[in-house]
FIBA-455597 format. One record per residue: z, y, x of N, C-alpha, C, O in turn; residue in three letters. Coordinates in steps of 0.05 Angstrom, whole numbers, plus 5000, padded with zeros to 4 digits. Layout:
BEGIN
ZYXZYXZYXZYXALA
...
END
This chain:
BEGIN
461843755222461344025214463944165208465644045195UNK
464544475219466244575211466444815190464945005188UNK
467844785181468045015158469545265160471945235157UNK
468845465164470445675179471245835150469645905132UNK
474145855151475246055112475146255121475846345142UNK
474146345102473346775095476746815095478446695083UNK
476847035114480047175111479747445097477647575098UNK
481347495087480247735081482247975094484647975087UNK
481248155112483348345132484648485106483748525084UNK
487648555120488048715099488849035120488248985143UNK
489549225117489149445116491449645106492049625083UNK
493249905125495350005111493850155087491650155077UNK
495950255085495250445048494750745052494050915035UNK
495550775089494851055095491751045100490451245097UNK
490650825107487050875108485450915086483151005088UNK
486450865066485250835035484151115031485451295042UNK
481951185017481951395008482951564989484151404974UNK
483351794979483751864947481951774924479651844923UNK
482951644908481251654886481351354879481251244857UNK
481351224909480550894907482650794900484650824914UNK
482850614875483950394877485050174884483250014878UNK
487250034895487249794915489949654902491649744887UNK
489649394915492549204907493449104925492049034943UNK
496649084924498449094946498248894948498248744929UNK
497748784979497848514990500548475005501648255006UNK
501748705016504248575032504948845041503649035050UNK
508548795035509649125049511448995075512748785077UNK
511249095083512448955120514849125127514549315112UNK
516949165140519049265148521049095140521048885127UNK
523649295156526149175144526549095122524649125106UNK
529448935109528648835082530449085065531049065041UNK
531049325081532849515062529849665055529249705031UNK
528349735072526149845067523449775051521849955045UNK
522849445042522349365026522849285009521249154997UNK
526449344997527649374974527349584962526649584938UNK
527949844978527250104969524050184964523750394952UNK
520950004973519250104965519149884935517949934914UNK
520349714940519849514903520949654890519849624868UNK
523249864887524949954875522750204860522250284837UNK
521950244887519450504864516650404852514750534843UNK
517150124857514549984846512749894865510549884855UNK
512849814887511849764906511349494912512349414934UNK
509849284894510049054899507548964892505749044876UNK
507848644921505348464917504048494895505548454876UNK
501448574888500548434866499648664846498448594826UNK
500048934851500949044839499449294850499649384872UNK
497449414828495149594834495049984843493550114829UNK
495850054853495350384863493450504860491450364856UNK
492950794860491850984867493251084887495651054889UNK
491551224905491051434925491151674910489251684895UNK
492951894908491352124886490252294907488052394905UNK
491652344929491952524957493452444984495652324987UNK
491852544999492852535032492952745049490852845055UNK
495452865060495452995081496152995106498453055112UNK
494552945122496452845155496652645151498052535169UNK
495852455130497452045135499552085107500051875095UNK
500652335096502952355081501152305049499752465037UNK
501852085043499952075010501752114989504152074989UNK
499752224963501852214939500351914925498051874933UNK
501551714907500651494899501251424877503451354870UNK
498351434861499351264827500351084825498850884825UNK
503251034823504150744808504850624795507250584794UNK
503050494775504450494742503550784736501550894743UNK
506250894719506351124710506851334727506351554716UNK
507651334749509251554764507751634788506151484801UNK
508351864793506751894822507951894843509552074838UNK
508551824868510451794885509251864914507251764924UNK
511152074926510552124953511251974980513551934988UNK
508951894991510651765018509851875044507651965047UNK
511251875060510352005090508051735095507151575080UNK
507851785123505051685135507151395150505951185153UNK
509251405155511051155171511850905146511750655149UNK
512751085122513250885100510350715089510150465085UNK
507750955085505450865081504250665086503650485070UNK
503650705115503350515140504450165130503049975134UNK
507550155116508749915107507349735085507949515075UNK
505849855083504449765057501849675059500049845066UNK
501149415054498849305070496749255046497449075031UNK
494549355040492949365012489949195027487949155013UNK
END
């Protein structure tokens, strides 16, 4: 008998809606560019808001702060 493991997909941070909650599973890019998103708080493990989206371009609760990202940086961020 085989046992097939539940994966669970994960998903950029530009599909998310406003309002919803989610936790970072993995930010992908270069490593200057995933220094600079840990730098604004951008790490595994570590829970967001969506507040708004325009065109792919979101603003995002993190922690305390709200932070804007275009739709290419967004995209880096796998929830």
């Amino acid at each position: 008998m085989f046992t097939m493991e539940r994966t669970e997909h994960m998903i950029p941070l530009t599909l998310t809606k406003p309002g919803e909650k989610v936790t970072i599973r993995k930010i992908t890019g270069l490593d200057a560019v995933r220094q600079h998103l840990a730098e604004l708080g951008f790490v595994v493990g570590s829970d967001v808001v969506v507040v708004s989206e325009i065109a792919g371009n979101l603003i995002v609760q993190v922690k305390e702060s709200r932070i804007a990202l275009d739709k290419s940086m967004a995209m880096r961020v796998m929830v």
